[in-house]
BALOBA-1460 file (C-alpha; in Angstrom, 3 decimals):
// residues 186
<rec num="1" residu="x" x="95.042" y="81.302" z="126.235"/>
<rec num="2" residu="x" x="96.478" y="84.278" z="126.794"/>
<rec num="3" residu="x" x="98.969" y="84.924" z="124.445"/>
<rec num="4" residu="x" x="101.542" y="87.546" z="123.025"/>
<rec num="5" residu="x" x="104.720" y="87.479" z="120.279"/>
<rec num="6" residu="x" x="107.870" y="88.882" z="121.742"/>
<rec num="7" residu="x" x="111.703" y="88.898" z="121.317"/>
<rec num="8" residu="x" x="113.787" y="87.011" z="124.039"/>
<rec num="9" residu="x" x="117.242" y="89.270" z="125.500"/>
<rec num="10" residu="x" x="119.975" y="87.499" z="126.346"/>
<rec num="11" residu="x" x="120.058" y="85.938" z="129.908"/>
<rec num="12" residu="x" x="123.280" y="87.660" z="131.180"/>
<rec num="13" residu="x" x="121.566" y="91.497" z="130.209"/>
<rec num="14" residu="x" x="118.597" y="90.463" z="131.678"/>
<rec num="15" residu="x" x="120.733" y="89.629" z="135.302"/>
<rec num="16" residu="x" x="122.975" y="92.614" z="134.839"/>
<rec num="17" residu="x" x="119.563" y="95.299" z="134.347"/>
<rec num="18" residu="x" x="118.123" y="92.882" z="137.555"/>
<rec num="19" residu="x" x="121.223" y="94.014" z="139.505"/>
<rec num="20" residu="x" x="120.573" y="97.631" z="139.206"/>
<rec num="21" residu="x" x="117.369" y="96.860" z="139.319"/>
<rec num="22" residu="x" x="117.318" y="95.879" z="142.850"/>
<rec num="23" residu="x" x="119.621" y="98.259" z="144.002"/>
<rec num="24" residu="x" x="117.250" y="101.079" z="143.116"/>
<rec num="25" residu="x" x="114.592" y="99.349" z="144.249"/>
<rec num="26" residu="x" x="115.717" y="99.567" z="148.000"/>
<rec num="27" residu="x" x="116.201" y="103.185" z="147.319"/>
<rec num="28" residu="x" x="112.650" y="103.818" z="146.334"/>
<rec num="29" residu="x" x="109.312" y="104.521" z="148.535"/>
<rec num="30" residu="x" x="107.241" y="104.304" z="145.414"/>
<rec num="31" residu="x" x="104.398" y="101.174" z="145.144"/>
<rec num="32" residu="x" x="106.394" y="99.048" z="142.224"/>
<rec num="33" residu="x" x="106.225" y="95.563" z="140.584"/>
<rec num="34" residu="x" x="109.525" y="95.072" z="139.201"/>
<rec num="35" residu="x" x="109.990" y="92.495" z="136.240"/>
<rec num="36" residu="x" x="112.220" y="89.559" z="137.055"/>
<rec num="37" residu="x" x="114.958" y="89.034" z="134.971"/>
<rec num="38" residu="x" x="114.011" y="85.192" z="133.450"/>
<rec num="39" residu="x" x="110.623" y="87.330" z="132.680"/>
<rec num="40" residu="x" x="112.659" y="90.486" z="130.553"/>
<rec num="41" residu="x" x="111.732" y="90.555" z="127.034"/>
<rec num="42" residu="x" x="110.468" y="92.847" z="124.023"/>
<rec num="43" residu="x" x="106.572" y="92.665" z="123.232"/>
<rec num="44" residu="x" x="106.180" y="92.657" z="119.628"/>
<rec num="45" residu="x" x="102.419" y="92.386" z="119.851"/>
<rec num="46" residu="x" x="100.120" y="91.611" z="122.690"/>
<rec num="47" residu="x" x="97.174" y="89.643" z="121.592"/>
<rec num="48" residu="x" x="95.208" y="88.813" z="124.861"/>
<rec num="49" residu="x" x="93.078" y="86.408" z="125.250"/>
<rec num="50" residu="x" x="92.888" y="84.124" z="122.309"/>
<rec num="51" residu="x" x="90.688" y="81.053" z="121.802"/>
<rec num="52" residu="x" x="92.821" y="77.598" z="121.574"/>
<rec num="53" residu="x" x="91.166" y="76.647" z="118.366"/>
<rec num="54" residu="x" x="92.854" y="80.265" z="116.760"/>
<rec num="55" residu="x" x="96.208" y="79.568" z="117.550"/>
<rec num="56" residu="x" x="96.771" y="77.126" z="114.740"/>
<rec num="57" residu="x" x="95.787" y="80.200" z="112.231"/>
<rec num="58" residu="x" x="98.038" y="82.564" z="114.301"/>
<rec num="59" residu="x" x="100.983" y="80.327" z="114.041"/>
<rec num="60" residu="x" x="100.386" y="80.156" z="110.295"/>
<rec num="61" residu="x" x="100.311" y="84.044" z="110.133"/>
<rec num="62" residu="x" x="104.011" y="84.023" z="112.196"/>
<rec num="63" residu="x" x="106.083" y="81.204" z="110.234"/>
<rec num="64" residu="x" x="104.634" y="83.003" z="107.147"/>
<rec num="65" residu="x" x="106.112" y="86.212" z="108.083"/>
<rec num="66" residu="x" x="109.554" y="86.764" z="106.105"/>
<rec num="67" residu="x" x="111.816" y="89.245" z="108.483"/>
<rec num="68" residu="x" x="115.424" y="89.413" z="108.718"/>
<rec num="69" residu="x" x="117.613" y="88.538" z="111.415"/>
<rec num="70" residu="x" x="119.491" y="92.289" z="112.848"/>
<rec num="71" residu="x" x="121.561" y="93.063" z="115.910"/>
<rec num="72" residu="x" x="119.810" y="95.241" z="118.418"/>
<rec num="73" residu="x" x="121.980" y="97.499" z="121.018"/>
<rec num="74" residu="x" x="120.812" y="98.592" z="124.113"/>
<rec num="75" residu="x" x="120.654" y="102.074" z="124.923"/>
<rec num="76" residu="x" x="118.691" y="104.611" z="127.609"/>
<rec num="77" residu="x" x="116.245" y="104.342" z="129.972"/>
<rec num="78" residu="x" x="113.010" y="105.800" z="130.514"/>
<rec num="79" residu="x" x="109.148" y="105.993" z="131.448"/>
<rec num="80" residu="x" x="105.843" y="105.717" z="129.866"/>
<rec num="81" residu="x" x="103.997" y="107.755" z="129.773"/>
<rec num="82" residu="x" x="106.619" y="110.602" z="130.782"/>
<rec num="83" residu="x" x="109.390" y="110.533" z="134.164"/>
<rec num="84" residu="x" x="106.895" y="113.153" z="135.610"/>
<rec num="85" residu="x" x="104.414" y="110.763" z="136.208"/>
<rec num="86" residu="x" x="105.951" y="107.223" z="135.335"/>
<rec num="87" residu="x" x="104.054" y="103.965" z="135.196"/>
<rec num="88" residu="x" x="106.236" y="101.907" z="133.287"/>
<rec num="89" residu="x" x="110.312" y="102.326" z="134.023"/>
<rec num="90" residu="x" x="111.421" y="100.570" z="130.646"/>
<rec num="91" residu="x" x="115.258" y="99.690" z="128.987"/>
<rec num="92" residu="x" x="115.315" y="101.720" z="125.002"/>
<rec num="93" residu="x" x="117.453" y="100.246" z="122.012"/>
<rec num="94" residu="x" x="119.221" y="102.498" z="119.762"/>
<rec num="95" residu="x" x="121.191" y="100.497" z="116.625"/>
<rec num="96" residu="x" x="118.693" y="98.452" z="115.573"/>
<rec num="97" residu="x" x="115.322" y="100.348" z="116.848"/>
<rec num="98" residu="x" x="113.989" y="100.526" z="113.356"/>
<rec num="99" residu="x" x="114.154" y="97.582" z="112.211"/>
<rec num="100" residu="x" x="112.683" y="95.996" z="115.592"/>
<rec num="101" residu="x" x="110.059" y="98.791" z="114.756"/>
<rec num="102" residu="x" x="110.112" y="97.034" z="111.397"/>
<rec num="103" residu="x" x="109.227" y="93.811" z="112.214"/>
<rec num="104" residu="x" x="106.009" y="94.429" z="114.697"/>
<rec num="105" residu="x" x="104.761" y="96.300" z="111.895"/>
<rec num="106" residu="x" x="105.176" y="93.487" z="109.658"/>
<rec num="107" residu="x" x="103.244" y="91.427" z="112.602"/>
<rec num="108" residu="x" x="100.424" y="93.673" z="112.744"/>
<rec num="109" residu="x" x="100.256" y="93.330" z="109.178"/>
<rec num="110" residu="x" x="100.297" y="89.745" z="109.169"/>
<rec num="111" residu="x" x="97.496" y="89.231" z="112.227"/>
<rec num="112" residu="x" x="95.617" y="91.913" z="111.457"/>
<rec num="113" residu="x" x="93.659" y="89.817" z="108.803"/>
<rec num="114" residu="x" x="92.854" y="87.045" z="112.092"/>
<rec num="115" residu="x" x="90.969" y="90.047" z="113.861"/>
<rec num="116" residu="x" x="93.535" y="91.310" z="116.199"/>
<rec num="117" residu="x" x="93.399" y="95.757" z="115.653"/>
<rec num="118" residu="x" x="96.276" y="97.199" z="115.154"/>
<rec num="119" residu="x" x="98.265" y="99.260" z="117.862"/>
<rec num="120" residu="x" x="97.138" y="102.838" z="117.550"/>
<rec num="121" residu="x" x="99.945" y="103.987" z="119.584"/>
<rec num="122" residu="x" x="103.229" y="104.199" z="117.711"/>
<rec num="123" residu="x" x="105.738" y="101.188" z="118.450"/>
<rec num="124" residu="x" x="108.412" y="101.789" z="120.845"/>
<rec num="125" residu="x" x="110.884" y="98.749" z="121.073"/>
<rec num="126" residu="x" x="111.711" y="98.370" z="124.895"/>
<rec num="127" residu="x" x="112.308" y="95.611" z="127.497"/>
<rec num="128" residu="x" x="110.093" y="96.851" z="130.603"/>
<rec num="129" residu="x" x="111.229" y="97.135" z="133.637"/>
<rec num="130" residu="x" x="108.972" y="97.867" z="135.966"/>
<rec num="131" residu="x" x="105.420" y="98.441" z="136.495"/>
<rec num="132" residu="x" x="105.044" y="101.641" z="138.849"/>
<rec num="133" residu="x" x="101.499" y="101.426" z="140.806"/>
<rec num="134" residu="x" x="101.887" y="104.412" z="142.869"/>
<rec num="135" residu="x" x="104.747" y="106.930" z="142.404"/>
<rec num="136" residu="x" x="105.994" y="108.214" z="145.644"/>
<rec num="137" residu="x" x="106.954" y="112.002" z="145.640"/>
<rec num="138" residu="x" x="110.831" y="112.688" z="145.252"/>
<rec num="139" residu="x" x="111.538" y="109.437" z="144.567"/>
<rec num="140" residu="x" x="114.690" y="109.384" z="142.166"/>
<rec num="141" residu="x" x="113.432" y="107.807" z="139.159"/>
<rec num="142" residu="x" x="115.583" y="109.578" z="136.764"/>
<rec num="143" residu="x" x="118.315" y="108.428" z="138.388"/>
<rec num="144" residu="x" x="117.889" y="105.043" z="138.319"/>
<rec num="145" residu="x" x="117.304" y="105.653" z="135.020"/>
<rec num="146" residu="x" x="120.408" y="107.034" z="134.271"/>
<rec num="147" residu="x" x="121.978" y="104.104" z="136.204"/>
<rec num="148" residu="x" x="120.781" y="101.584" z="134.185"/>
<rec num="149" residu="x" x="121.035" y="103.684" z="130.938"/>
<rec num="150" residu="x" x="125.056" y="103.785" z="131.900"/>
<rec num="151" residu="x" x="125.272" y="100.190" z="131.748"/>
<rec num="152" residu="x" x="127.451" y="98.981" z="129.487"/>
<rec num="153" residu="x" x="125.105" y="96.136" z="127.935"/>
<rec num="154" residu="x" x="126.258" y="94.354" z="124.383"/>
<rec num="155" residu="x" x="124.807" y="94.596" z="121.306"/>
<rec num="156" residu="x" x="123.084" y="90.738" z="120.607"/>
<rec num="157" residu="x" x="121.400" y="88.720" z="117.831"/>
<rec num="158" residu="x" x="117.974" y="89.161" z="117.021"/>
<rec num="159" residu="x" x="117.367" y="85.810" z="115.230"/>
<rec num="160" residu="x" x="114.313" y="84.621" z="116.361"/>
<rec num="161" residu="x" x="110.474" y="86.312" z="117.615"/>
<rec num="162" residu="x" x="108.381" y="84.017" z="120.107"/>
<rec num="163" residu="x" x="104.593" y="83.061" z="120.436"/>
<rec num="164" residu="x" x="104.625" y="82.908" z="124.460"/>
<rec num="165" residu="x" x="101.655" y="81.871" z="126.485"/>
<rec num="166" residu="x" x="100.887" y="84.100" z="129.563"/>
<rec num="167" residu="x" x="99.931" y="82.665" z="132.462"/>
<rec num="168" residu="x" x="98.661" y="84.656" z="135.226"/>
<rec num="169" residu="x" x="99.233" y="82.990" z="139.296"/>
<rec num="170" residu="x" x="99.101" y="84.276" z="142.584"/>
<rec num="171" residu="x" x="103.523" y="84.643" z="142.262"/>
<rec num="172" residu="x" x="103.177" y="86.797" z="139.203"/>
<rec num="173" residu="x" x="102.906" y="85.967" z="135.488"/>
<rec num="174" residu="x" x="105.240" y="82.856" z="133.605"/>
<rec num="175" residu="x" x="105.814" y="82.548" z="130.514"/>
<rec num="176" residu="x" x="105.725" y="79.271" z="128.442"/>
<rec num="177" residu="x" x="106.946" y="79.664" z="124.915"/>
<rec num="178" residu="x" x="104.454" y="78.084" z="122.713"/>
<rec num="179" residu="x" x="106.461" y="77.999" z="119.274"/>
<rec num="180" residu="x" x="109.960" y="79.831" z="118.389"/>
<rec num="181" residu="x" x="110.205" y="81.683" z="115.132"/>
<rec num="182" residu="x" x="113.528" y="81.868" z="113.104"/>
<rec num="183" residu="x" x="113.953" y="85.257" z="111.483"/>
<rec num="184" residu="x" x="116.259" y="85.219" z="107.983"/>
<rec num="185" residu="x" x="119.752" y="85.344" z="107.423"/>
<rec num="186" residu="x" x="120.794" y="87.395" z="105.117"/>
């Protein structure tokens, strides 16, 4: 199974970053696979592929993971690795970034006894985008950043991190949530 723990983002923010999504994307000459909006999310921790008879164990390792609820505003745009040659366009978060931050590292924690390494790059909370295959010269990336950076997108509840299962087809990847995980209140 291939499997990774994420945080959902509300449906309507998800269909308004779509919007502007596909506006820029008629704009654009450059190779891209953009994200659909039912697919928009926050990885937490990809884990790959995972043998069935380890999930039990992994799901053990989540519910036993004590992380409070927070609200999580979204803010900026950008690229990995930089806008001068982007392969990932991605959405940023600014009230609430460290304690998203916060809780992956409290996942890595928690799964790193189960055999998955930790992330040697440092955690940056983001809902991606797009996946850019081939940048086209003069393409204007940083404006489309700034177009979805200027949306006006609420702050919402993070209440709850999700074991999703992966699963790859010739339409592009779905996502079926294998087990929800209530963060605390309070």
């Amino acid at each position: 199974m291939r499997l990774f723990v994420g945080v959902p983002i509300p449906q309507a923010m998800a269909e308004a970053v779509g919007e502007v999504c596909q506006t820029w994307a008629r704009k654009l000459r450059s190779r891209v696979a953009w994200v659909r909006p039912a697919l928009m999310h926050v990885t937490l921790k990809f884990l790959g592929e995972v043998p069935p008879a380890q999930v039990p164990a992994i799901q053990s390792a989540l519910e036993a993971l004590a992380a409070p609820a927070f609200s999580l505003a979204p803010q900026g745009a950008g690229f990995f690795p930089s806008a001068a040659r982007p392969r990932v366009f991605w959405l940023g978060f600014g009230e609430g970034a460290p304690e998203l931050r916060n809780l992956a590292q409290g996942l890595e924690a928690a799964l790193e006894p189960l055999g998955f390494a930790p992330e040697t790059r440092p955690f940056t909370g983001h809902v991606t985008l797009a996946r850019i295959k081939d940048a086209a010269p003069g393409d204007p990336w940083l404006q489309a950043a700034q177009a979805v950076a200027a949306l006006q997108l609420p702050v919402f509840a993070v209440d709850r991190m999700v074991l999703w299962q992966s699963i790859l087809g010739p339409q592009g990847p779905r996502y079926q949530p294998v087990r929800e995980y209530l963060l605390s209140r309070g």
